[in-house]
C-alpha positions as CSV (number, residue, x, y, z in Angstrom):
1,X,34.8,-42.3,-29.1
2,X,31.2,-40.9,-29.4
3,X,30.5,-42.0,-25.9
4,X,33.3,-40.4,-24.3
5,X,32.0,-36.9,-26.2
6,X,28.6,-37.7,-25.0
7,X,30.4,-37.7,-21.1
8,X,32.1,-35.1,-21.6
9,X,29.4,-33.2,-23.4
10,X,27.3,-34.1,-19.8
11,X,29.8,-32.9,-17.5
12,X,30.2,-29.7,-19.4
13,X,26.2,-28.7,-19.5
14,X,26.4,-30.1,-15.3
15,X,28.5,-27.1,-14.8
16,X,26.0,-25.1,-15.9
17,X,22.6,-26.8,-14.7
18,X,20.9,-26.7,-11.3
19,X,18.0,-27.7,-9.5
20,X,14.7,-25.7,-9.2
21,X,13.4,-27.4,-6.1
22,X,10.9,-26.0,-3.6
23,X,12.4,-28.6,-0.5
24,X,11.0,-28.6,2.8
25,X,13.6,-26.9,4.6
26,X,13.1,-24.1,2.1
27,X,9.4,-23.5,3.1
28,X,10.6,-23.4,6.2
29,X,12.8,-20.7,5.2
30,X,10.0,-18.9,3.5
31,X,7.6,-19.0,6.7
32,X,10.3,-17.9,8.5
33,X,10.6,-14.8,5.9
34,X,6.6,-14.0,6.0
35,X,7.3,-13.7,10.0
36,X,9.9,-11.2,8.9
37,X,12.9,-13.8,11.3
38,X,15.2,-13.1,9.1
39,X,18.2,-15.2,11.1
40,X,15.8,-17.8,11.0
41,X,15.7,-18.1,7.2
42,X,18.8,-17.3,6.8
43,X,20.0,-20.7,9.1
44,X,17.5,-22.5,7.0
45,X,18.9,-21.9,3.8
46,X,22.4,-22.5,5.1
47,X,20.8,-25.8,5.8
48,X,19.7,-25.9,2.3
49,X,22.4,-25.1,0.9
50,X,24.7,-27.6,2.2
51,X,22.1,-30.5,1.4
52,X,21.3,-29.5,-2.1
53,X,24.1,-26.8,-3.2
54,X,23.0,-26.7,-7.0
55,X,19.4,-25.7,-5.9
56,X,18.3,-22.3,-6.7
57,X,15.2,-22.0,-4.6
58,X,17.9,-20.1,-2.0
59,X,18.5,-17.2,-4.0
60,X,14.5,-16.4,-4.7
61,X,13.9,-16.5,-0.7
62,X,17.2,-14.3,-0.8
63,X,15.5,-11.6,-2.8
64,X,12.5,-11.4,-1.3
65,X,14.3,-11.5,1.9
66,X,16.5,-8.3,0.8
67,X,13.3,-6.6,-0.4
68,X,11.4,-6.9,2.7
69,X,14.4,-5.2,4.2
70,X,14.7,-2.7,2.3
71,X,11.4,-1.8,1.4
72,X,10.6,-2.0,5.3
73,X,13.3,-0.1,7.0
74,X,13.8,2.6,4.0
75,X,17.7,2.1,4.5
76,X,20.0,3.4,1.7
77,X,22.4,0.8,2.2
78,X,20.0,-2.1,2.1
79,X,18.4,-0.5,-0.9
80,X,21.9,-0.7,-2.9
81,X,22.5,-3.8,-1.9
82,X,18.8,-5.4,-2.6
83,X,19.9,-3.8,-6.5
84,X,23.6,-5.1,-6.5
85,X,22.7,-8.5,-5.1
86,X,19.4,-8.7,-7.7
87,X,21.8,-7.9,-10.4
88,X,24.4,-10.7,-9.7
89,X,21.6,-13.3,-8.9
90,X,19.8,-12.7,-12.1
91,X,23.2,-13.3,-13.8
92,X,22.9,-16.8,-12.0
93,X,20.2,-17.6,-13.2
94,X,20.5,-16.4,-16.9
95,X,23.4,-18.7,-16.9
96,X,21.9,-22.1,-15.8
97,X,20.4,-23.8,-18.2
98,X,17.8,-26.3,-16.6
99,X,14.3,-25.9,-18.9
100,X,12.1,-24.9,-15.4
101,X,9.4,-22.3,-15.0
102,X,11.1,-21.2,-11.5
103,X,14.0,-19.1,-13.4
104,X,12.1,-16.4,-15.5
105,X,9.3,-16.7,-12.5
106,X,12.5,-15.7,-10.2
107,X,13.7,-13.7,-12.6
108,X,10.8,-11.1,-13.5
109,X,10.3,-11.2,-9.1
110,X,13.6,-9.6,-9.0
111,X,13.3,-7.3,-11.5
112,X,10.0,-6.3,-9.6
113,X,11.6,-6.3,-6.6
114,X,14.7,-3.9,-8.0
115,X,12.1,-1.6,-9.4
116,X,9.7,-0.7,-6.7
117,X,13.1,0.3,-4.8
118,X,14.3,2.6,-7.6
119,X,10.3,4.5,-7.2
120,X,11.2,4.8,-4.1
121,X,14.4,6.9,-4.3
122,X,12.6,8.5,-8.0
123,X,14.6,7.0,-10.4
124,X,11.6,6.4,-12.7
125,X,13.3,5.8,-16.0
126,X,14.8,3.0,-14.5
127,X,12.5,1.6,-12.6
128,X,10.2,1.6,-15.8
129,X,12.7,-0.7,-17.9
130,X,12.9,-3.1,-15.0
131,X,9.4,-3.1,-15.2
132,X,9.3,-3.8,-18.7
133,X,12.4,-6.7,-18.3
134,X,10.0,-8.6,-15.6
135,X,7.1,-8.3,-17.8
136,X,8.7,-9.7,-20.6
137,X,9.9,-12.5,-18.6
138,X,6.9,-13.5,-17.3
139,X,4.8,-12.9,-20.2
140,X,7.4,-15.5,-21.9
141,X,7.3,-18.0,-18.8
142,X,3.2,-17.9,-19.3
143,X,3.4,-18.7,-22.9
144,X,5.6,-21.7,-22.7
145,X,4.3,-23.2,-18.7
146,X,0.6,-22.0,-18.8
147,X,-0.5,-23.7,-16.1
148,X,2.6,-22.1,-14.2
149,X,0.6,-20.3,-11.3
150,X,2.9,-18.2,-10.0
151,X,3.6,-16.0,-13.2
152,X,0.5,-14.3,-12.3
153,X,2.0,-12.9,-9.1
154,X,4.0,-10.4,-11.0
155,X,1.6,-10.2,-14.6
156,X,-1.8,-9.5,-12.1
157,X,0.1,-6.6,-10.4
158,X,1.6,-5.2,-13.7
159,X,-2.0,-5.3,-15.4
160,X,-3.5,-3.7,-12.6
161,X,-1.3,-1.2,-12.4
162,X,-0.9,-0.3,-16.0
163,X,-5.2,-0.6,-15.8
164,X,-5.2,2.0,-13.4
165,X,-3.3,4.9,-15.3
166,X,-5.6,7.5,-16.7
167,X,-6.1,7.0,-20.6
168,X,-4.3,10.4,-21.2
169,X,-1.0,8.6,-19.5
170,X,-1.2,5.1,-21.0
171,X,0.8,5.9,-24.2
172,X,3.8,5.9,-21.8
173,X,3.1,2.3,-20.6
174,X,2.5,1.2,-24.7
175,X,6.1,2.7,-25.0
176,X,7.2,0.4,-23.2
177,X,5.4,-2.4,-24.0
178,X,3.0,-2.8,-21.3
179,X,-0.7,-3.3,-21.4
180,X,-3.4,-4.7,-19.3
181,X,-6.7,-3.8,-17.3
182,X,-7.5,-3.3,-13.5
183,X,-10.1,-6.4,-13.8
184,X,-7.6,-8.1,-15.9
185,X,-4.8,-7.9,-12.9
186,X,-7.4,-8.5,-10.3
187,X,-9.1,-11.7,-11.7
188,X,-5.2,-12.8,-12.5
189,X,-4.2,-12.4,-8.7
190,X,-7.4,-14.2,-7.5
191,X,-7.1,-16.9,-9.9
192,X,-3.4,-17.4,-8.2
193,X,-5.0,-17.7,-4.7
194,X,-7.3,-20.2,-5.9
195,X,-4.6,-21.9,-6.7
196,X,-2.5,-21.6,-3.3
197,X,-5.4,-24.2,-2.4
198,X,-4.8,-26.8,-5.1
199,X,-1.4,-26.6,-5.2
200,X,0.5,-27.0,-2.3
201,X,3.9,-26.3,-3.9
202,X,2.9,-22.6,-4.5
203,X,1.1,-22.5,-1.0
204,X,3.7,-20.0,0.0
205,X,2.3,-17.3,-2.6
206,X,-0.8,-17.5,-0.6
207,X,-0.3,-14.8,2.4
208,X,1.6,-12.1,-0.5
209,X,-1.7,-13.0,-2.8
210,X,-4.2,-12.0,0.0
211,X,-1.6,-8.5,0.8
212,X,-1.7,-7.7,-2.7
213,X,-5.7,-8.1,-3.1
214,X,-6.9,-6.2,-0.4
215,X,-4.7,-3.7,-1.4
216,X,-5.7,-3.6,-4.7
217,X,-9.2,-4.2,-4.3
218,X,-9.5,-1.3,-1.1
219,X,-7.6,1.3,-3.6
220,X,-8.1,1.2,-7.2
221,X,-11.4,-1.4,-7.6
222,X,-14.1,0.9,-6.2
223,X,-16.7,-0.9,-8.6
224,X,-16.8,-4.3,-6.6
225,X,-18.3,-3.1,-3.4
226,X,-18.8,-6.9,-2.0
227,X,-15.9,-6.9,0.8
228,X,-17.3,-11.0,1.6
229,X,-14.5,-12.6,-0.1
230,X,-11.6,-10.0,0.9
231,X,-13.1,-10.9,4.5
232,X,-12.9,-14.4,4.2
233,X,-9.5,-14.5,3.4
234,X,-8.5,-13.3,6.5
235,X,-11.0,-15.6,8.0
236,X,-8.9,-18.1,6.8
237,X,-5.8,-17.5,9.0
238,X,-5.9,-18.6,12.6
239,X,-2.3,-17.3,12.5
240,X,-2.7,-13.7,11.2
241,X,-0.9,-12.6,14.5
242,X,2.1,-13.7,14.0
243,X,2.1,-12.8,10.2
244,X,2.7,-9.1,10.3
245,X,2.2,-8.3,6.4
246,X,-1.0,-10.3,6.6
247,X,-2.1,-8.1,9.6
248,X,-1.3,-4.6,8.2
249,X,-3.6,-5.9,4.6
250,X,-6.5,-7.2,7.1
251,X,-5.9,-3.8,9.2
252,X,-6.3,-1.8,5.6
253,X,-9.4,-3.4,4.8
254,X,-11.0,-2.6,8.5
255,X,-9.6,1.1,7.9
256,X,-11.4,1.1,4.4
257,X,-14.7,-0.4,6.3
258,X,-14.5,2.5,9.1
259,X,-14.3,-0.8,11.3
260,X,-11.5,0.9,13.9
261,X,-12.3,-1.2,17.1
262,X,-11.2,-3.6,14.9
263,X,-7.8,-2.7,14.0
264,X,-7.3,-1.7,17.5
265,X,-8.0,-5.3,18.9
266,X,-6.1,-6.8,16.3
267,X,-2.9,-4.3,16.9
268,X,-2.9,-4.3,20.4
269,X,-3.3,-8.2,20.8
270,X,-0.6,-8.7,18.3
271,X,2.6,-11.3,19.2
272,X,5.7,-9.4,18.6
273,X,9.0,-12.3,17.8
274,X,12.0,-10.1,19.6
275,X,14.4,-12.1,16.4
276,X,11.8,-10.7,13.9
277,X,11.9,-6.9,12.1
278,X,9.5,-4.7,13.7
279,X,7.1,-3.2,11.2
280,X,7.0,0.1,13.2
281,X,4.1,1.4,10.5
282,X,1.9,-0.8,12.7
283,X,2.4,1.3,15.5
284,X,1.4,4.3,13.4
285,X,-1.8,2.4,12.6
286,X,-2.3,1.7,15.8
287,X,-1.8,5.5,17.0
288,X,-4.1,6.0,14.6
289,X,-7.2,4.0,15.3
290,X,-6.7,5.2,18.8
291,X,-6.7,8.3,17.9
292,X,-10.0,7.9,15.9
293,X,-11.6,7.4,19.2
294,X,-9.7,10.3,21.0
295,X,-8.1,8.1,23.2
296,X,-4.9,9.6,25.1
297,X,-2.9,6.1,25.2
298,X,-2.3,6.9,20.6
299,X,0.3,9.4,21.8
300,X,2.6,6.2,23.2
301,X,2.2,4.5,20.2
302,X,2.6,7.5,17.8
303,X,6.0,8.0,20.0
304,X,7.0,4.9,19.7
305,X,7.1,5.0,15.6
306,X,9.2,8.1,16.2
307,X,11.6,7.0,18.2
308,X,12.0,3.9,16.7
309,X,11.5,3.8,13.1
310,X,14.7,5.1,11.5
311,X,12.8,5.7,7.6
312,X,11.5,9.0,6.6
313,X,7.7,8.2,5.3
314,X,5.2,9.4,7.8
315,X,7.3,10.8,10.7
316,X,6.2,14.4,10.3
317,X,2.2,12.8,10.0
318,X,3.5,11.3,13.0
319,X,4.3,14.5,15.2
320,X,1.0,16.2,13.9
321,X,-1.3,14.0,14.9
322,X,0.5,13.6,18.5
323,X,-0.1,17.6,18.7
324,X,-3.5,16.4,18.2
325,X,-3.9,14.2,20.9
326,X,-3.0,17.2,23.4
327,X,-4.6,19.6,21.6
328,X,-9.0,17.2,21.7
329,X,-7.8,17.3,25.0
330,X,-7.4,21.2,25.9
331,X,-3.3,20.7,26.1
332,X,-2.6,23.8,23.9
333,X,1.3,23.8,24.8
334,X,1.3,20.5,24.4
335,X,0.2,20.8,21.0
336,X,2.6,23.7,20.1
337,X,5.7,21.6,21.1
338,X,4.6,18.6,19.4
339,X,4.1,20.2,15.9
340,X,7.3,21.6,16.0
341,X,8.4,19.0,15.5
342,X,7.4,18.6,12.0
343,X,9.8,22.0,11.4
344,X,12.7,19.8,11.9
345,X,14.8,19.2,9.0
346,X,16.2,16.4,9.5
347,X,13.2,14.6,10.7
348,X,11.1,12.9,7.9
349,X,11.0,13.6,4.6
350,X,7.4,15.2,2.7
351,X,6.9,13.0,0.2
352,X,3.7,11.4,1.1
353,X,0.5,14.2,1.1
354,X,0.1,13.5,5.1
355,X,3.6,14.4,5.8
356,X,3.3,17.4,3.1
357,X,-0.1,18.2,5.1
358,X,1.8,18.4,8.8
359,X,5.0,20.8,7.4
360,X,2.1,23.2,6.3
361,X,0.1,22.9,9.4
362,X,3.6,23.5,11.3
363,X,4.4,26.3,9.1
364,X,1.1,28.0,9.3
365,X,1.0,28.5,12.9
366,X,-2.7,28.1,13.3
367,X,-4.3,25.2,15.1
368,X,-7.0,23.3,14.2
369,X,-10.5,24.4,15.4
370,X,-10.7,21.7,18.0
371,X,-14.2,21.0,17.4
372,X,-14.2,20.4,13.7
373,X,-10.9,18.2,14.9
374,X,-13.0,16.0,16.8
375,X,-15.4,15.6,15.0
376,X,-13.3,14.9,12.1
377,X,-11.0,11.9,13.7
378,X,-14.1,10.2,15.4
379,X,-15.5,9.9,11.8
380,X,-12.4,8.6,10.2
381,X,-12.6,5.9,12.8
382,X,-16.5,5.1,11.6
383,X,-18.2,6.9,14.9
384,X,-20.5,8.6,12.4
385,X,-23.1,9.6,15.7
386,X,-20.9,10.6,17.5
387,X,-18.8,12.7,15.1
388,X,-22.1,14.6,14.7
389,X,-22.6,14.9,17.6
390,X,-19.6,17.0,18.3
391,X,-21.4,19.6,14.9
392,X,-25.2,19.7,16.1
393,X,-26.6,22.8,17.0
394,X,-23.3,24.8,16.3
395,X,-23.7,27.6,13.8
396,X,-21.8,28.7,11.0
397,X,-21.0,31.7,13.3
398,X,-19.2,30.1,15.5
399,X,-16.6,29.4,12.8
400,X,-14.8,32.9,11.8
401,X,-12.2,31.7,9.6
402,X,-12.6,30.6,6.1
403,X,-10.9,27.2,6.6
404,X,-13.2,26.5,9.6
405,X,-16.5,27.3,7.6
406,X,-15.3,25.4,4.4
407,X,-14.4,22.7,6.6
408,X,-17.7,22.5,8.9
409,X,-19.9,22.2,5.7
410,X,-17.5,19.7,4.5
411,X,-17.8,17.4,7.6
412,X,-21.6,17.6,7.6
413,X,-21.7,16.5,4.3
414,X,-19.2,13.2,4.9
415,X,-21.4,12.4,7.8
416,X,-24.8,12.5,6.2
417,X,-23.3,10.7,3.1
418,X,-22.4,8.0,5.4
419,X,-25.5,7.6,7.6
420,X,-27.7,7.7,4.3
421,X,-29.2,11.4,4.1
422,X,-28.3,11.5,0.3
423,X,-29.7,15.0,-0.4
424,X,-28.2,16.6,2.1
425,X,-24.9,15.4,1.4
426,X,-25.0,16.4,-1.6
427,X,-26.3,20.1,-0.5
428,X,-23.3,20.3,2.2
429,X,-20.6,19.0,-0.9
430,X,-22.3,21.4,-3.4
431,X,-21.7,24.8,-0.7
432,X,-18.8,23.7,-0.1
433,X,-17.8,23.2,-3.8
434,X,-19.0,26.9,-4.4
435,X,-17.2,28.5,-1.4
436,X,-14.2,26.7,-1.7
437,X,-12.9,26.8,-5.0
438,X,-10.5,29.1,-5.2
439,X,-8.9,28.4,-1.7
440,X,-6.1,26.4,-1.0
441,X,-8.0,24.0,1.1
442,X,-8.6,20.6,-0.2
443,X,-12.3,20.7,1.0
444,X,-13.8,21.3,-2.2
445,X,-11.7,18.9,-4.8
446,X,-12.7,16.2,-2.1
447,X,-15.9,17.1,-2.3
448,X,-15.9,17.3,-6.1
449,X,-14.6,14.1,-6.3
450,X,-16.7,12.4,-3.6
451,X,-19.4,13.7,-5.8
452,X,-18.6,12.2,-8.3
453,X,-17.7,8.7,-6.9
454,X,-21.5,9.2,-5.5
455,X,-23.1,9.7,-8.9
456,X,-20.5,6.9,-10.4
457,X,-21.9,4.2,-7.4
458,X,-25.2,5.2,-8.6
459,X,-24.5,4.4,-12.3
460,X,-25.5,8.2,-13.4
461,X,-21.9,8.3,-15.5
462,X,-23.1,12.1,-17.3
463,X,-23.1,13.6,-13.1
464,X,-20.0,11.3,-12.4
465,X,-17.6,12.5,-15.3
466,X,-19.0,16.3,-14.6
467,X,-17.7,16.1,-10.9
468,X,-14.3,14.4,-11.8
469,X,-13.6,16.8,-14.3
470,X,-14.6,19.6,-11.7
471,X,-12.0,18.2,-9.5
472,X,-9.7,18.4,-11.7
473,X,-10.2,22.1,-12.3
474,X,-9.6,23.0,-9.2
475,X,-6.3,23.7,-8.5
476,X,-3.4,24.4,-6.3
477,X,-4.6,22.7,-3.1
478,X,-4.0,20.2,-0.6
479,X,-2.9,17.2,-1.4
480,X,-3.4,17.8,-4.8
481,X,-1.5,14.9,-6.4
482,X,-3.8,12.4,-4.5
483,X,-7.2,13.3,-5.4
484,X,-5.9,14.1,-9.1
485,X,-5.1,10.6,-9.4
486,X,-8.5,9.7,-7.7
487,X,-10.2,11.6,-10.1
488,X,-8.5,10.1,-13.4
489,X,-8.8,6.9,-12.3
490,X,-12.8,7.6,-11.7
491,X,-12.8,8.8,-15.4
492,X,-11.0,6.5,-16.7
493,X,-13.2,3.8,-14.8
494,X,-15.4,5.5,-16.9
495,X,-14.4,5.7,-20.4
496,X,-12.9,9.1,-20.6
């Protein structure tokens, strides 16, 4: 009698066990999903399925497979369904009952995954308690599988994150129940790519590590101004081209290093799979760096993103800067008809600062000067010589408007910063400062705030928290949000 309970006991928990196994044909899935061939994947883990139909493995690769849609393409309807299918595969999982560190792992993933989309489309309140779910989860899965990598995926991004929020703002993340520290996330996300190399189970973490990194690192980690190791990550992939989320990270960190031939080698050499999603952003970054050397052919590729891209996020940024490639070039009509564009309702949205920035320039009515345009795209591609060039021996005279004269000082100052002339840099930032305040130009707060990352690079923290805080008192400019945010961050970097 007690072993037929013990049988039956066994084929009641087998209904509700699985397997948690990381198979070969699903890394085969998962490199398929990191070269964004969906079909691919997809046929692989309808292979996997009907070889092992209790693992779970499948319905990870299925999430992330739904987020990189979604996130990718900006669609509404994949958006819905990346929440509705995350919702129904976490019930899965909270259901099985095999003791593995895969199921909260896959769990806090997906509740990760379900909150970035619901930022997207503002539902903050939300997104916030999924937060709080996937940190919970993985905090958990730590405690009870600390050698468990991959929990640091999710807990190095959450730390970071929550690091990064000015001090003033953090009682909303304690609300919550979430703490942590920029290094804290950074040194957790680093130890997991370490571990990609012992490992080989969790090799397939290793390309989303290196994304997340340089993303991290380029954005909120200004201390650490050794770029070696991000470098030799990259250095590390002979395969970068056909890996188009490794690619846009390794074309961030050139932009951040003002290293544009770079990003426009690496773009225009890069395979293209006809089965595989087309990150159309790529073309934008490609526009761009072309652009930075006021070369003509950025108008195809800035067309291109247009055309093709069927999201919101950057199109009107896209029709202002192709009104700037006609208008270095003399083409005044050109330009006219090109940022028009940016008045169309229906086409892009202005939720980033760039696109915010087009609709006013379109609104306004007033072109760039083309010099100070020049001169301003050949130093955002790192051309510092020749961006000066296009400024020496022109006097303030020849610049009527206030914009024009705010902006002139401005640029002079961002080029001498960068070729080393410290003290006049700092005289150009400080007349602009003083003759810009009250405008609605963003010269000034960028020059505040440049300031003060100046002082903070040079340790003097008294000069540094005086020029965040003067940044901050400046108000009701362009992009104002942005350098805000830059500016708490630098004081909270700093203690305040």
């Amino acid at each position: 009698m007690r072993n037929w309970l013990i049988v039956v006991l066994l084929l009641v928990s087998g209904i509700c066990r699985a397997d948690f196994r990381w198979t070969a044909t699903c890394s085969e899935a998962y490199s398929a999903l990191q070269q964004l061939n969906f079909k691919k994947a997809a046929l692989k883990l309808k292979a996997e399925r009907k070889e092992h139909p209790k693992n779970l493995v499948p319905l990870y690769i299925e999430s992330q497979m739904d987020f990189l849609k979604s996130f990718l393409s900006e669609d509404k309807v994949a958006i819905e369904q990346l929440k509705t299918h995350n919702d129904q595969r976490i019930t899965i999982l909270e259901n099985n009952n095999e003791a593995s560190p895969y199921k909260n792992f896959f769990m806090g993933e997906m509740y990760l995954q379900k909150a970035i989309s619901r930022i997207k489309d503002e539902e903050f309140v939300s997104a916030a308690f999924d937060v709080r779910r996937a940190y919970k989860l993985l905090n958990e899965n730590n405690k009870s599988y600390p050698d468990f990598k991959p929990n640091l995926r999710g807990l190095g991004l959450i730390h970071a994150a929550v690091g990064s929020i000015p001090k003033s703002y953090q009682w909303a993340g304690n609300l919550i129940g979430l703490d942590g520290t920029v290094p804290q996330g950074l040194n957790e996300l680093r130890d997991l790519y370490s571990a990609t190399f012992k490992n080989e189970e969790i090799a397939f973490l290793r390309d989303e590590t290196i994304v997340l990194l340089t993303f991290l690192e380029m954005n909120i980690d200004r201390k650490n101004k050794n770029t070696t190791p991000i470098r030799t990550r990259f250095l590390n992939n002979d395969d970068i081209a056909k890996k188009p989320l490794l690619l846009f990270a390794k074309c961030i960190f050139h932009s951040a290093n003002a290293e544009n031939d770079s990003i426009i080698s690496l773009l225009s050499n890069r395979k293209k799979d006809p089965e595989a999603l087309s990150i159309y952003y790529l073309d934008f970054m490609e526009g761009n760096a072309r652009l930075h050397n006021l070369d003509g052919s950025a108008e195809a590729c800035f067309l291109k993103y247009t055309s093709k891209y069927k999201g919101k996020s950057y199109i009107k940024s896209a029709w202002q800067r192709l009104a700037w490639t006609r208008l270095v070039h003399g083409d005044n009509r050109g330009y006219k008809f090109y940022i028009n564009k940016c008045k169309v309702v229906n086409k892009g949205e202005d939720f980033t600062d760039e696109d915010k920035q087009a609709i006013t320039e379109a609104k306004n009515g007033i072109a760039p000067n083309v010099i100070l345009l020049r001169s301003r795209l050949l130093f955002d591609g790192g051309y510092y010589n020749k961006a000066l060039n296009e400024l020496a021996g022109k006097p303030m005279s020849n610049f009527t408007s206030q914009k024009d004269q705010l902006e002139f000082t401005y640029r002079l100052a961002r080029i001498f910063e960068k070729t080393g002339k410290r003290e006049k840099a700092i005289e150009f930032y400080e007349s602009t400062i003083k003759n810009g305040s009250s405008s609605t130009y963003y010269f000034a707060a960028n020059s505040a705030l440049l300031l003060g990352q100046l002082y903070e690079e040079e340790n003097n923290k008294e000069k540094a928290k005086e020029y965040y805080q003067k940044t901050l008192s400046i108000k009701n400019h362009e992009y104002q949000n942005s350098l805000d945010q830059k500016a708490k961050a630098g004081l909270n970097r700093l203690g305040e």
